[in-house]
Each structure stands twice: as C-alpha cells, then as structure tokens.
N, C-alpha and C positions, 0 to 999 in steps of 0.2 A: 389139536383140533385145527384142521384147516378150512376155516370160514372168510379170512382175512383180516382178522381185528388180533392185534397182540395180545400175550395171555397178560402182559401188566396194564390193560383195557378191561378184562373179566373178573368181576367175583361172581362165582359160584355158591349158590344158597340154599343148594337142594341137601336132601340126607346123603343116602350111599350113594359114590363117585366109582368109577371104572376106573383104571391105571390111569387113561387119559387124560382125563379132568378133575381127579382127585387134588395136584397140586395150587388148584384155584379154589378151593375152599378158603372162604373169610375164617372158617376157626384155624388154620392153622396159620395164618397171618399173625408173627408175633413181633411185628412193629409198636415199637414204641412211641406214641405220642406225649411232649410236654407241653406245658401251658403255662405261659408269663403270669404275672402277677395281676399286670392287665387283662388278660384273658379272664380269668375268674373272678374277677370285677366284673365285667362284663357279664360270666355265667350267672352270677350270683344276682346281679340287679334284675336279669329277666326273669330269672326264678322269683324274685321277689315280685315283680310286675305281674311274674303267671299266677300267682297266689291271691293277689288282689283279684286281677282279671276272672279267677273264679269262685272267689267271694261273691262278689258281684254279680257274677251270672247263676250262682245258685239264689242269691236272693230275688234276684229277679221270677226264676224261676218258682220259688215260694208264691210270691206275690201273683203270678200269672195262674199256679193252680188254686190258690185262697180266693181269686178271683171269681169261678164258677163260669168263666168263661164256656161257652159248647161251639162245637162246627158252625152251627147255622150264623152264629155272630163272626165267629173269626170271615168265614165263606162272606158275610154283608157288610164287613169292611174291606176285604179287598177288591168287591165288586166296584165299590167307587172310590175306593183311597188308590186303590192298583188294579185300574182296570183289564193290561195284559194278564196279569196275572189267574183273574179271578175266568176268562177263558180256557188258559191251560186246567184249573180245578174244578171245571162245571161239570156235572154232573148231568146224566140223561135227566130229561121233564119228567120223568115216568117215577124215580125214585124219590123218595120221602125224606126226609131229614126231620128230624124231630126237633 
C-alpha cells in the first residue's frame, strides 16, 4: 500500500485481505509478549478493583430500580440539581410525561 505510513504502523482488522494487505493482519502476528512478575501484580490488583468496582455498581444499580424511581423525577432533579443538563433533555410543551 502506498499511502505513506509504514506497514509496521498498520494492523489490519478486516476478514479477507488481497495479496496486498494480507501480511498486516493482527492474527497472523505471532509475537510473543511476557510479563514480570510485577506485571501481574498489577494485572491482578485491577482485576480485583474491577470486580469490586462492579459489585458496586450492580448494587447500586439494585437499589435505583427497587427505588421506583420514573422520568418525570429523574427529568425534576436535573432541572435544578443540573440545570445545563435538564435543557439538553427537555422535551417539547406539547408532550405528556406521566
């Protein structure tokens, strides 16, 4: 391909490749990466962070549909809690909210 960018710049991510561009397909990239001991310390702790981080946002989640919350209250707290906001989600006069 002559676009101007070297092909060790390109992956390629589509299905079937032409002669041209077949050899920048990421599957047949068979580099080897390792990883320190540190490394997987580190993978592992955010793994464990992400597991917490969606504990928590599932229970929150719980807790916001147990609530009974509707439109009309989320829509009458952003009107004065955030009021930019509550402009981008107005709605015409004409329509009804229950």
């Amino acid at each position: 391909m002559k676009i101007g960018i070297p092909d060790t710049h390109i992956a390629r991510l589509g299905g079937r490749a032409n002669a041209q561009v077949a050899h920048l397909g990421v599957s047949g990239k068979k580099e080897r990466v390792t990883r320190s001991k540190a490394d997987w310390t580190i993978i592992d702790n955010l793994k464990n962070s992400s597991g917490l981080h969606c504990d928590s946002l599932e229970d929150a989640m719980d807790r916001f549909i147990a609530s009974k919350i509707d439109f009309k209250d989320v829509l009458m707290y952003i009107e004065f809690e955030e009021p930019n906001f509550f402009d981008a989600l107005r709605t015409t006069t004409n329509v009804k909210i229950n």
